[in-house]
C-alpha positions as CSV (number, residue, x, y, z in Angstrom):
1,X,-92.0,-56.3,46.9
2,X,-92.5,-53.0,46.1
3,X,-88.6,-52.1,45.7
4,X,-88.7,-55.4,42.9
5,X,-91.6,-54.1,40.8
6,X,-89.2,-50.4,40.7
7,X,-86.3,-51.6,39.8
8,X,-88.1,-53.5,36.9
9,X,-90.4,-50.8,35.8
10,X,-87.2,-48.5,35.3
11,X,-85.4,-50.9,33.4
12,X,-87.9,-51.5,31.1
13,X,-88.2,-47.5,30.6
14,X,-84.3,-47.7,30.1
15,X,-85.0,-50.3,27.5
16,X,-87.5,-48.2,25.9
17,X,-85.0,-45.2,25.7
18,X,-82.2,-46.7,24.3
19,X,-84.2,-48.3,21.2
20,X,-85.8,-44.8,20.3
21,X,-82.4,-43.4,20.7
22,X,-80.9,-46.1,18.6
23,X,-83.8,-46.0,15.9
24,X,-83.2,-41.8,16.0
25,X,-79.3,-42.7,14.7
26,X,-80.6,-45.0,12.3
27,X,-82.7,-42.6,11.0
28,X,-80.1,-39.7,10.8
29,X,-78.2,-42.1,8.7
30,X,-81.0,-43.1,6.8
31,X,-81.2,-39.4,5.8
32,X,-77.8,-38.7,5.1
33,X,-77.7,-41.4,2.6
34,X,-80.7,-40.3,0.9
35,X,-79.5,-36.8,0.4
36,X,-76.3,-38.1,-0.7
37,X,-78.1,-39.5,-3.3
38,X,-80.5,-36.9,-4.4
39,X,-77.2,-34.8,-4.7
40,X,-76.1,-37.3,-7.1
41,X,-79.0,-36.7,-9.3
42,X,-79.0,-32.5,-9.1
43,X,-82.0,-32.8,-6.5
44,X,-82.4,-32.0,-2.7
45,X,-83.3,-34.3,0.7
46,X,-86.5,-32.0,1.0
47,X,-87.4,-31.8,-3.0
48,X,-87.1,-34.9,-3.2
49,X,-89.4,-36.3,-0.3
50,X,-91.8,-33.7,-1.0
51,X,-92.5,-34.6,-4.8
52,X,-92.4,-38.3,-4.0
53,X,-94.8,-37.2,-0.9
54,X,-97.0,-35.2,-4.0
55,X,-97.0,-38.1,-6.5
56,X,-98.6,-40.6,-3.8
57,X,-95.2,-42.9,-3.2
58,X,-95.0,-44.1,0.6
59,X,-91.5,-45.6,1.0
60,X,-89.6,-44.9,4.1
61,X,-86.6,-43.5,4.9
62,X,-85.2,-47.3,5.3
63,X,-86.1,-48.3,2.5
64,X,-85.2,-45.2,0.4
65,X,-81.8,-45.2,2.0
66,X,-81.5,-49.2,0.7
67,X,-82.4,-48.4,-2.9
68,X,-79.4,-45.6,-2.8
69,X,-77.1,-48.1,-1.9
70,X,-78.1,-51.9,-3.3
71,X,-80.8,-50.7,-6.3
72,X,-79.3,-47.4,-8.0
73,X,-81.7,-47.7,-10.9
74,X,-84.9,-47.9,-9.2
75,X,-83.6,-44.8,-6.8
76,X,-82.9,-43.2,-10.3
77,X,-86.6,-43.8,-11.5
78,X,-87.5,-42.5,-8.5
79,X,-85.8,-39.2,-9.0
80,X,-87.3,-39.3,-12.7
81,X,-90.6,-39.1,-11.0
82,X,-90.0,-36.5,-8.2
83,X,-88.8,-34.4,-11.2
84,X,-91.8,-34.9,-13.2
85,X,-94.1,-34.2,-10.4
86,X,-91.6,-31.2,-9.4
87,X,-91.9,-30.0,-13.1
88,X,-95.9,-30.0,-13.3
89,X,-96.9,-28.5,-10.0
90,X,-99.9,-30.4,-8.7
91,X,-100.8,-30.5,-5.1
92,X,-101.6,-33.9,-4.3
93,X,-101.9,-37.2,-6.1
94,X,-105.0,-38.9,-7.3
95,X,-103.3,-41.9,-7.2
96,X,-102.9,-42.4,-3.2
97,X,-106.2,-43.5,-1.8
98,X,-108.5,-41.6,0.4
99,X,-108.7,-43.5,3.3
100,X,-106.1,-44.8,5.5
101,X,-103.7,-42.0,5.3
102,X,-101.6,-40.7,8.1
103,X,-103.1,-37.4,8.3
104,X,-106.8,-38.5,8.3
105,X,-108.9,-37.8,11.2
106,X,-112.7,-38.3,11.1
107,X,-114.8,-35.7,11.4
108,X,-115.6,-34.2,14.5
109,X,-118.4,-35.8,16.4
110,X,-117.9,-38.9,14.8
111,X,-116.1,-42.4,16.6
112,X,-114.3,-44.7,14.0
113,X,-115.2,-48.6,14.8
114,X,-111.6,-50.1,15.6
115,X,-112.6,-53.4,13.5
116,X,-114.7,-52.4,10.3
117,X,-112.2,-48.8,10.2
118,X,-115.7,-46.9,9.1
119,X,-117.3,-43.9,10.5
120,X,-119.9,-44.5,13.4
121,X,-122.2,-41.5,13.7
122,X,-123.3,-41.0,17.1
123,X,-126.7,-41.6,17.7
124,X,-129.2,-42.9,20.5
125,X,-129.0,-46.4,18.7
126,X,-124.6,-46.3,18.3
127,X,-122.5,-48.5,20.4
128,X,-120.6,-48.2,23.3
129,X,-118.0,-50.0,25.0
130,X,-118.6,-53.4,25.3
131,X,-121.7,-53.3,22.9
132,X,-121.1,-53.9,18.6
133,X,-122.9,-51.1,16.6
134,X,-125.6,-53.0,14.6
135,X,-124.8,-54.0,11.4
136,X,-120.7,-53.8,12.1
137,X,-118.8,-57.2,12.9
């Protein structure tokens, strides 16, 4: 049944829809409080996220948003540290590590094993799908 298999399809794309429009509220909320909050301390939304972005601190916008409300003393540490890291001007931290981070990419003409997470080089000898690399799990 053709029709069946439709009808389904499109309510599970309806589904889809209406989460990432719920999870986009969320976030504007999530947002709102967290510049509320900055303003509290003399700071800005997009200072603030940048130096905490600088000093290596991943948090999300959840999470940020629930130490505003339920921890006010470790969002105020946290604002201690964006203004330090505001204050001295460095680039990026040597405190986050290397490798994961979001905007890693291997370089070009290299495949990244999906299990071990290292650098393959391609080669006559490197794997393909359905084959391990030798050496790799």
């Amino acid at each position: 049944m053709p029709g069946l298999r439709r009808l389904q399809r499109m309510k599970q794309l309806n589904l889809a829809l209406q989460e990432k429009y719920r999870h986009r509220e969320h976030k504007e909320s999530w947002i709102t409080t967290i510049g509320i909050g900055a303003k509290y301390y003399n700071s800005t939304y997009s200072r603030f996220i940048s130096a905490l972005y600088k000093t290596g601190v991943r948090l999300d916008r959840r999470t940020l948003s629930l130490l505003v409300s339920h921890e006010p003393a470790s969002f105020r540490a946290l604002i201690g540290l964006a203004e330090v890291a505001e204050q001295s001007k460095f680039k990026e931290s040597s405190l986050s590590a290397p490798f994961p981070r979001a905007d890693w990419h291997p370089p070009p003409g290299a495949r990244l094993h999906p299990r071990a997470r290292k650098v393959v080089p391609r080669s006559s000898k490197g794997w393909t799908k359905g084959r391990k690399p030798d050496g790799l799990l």
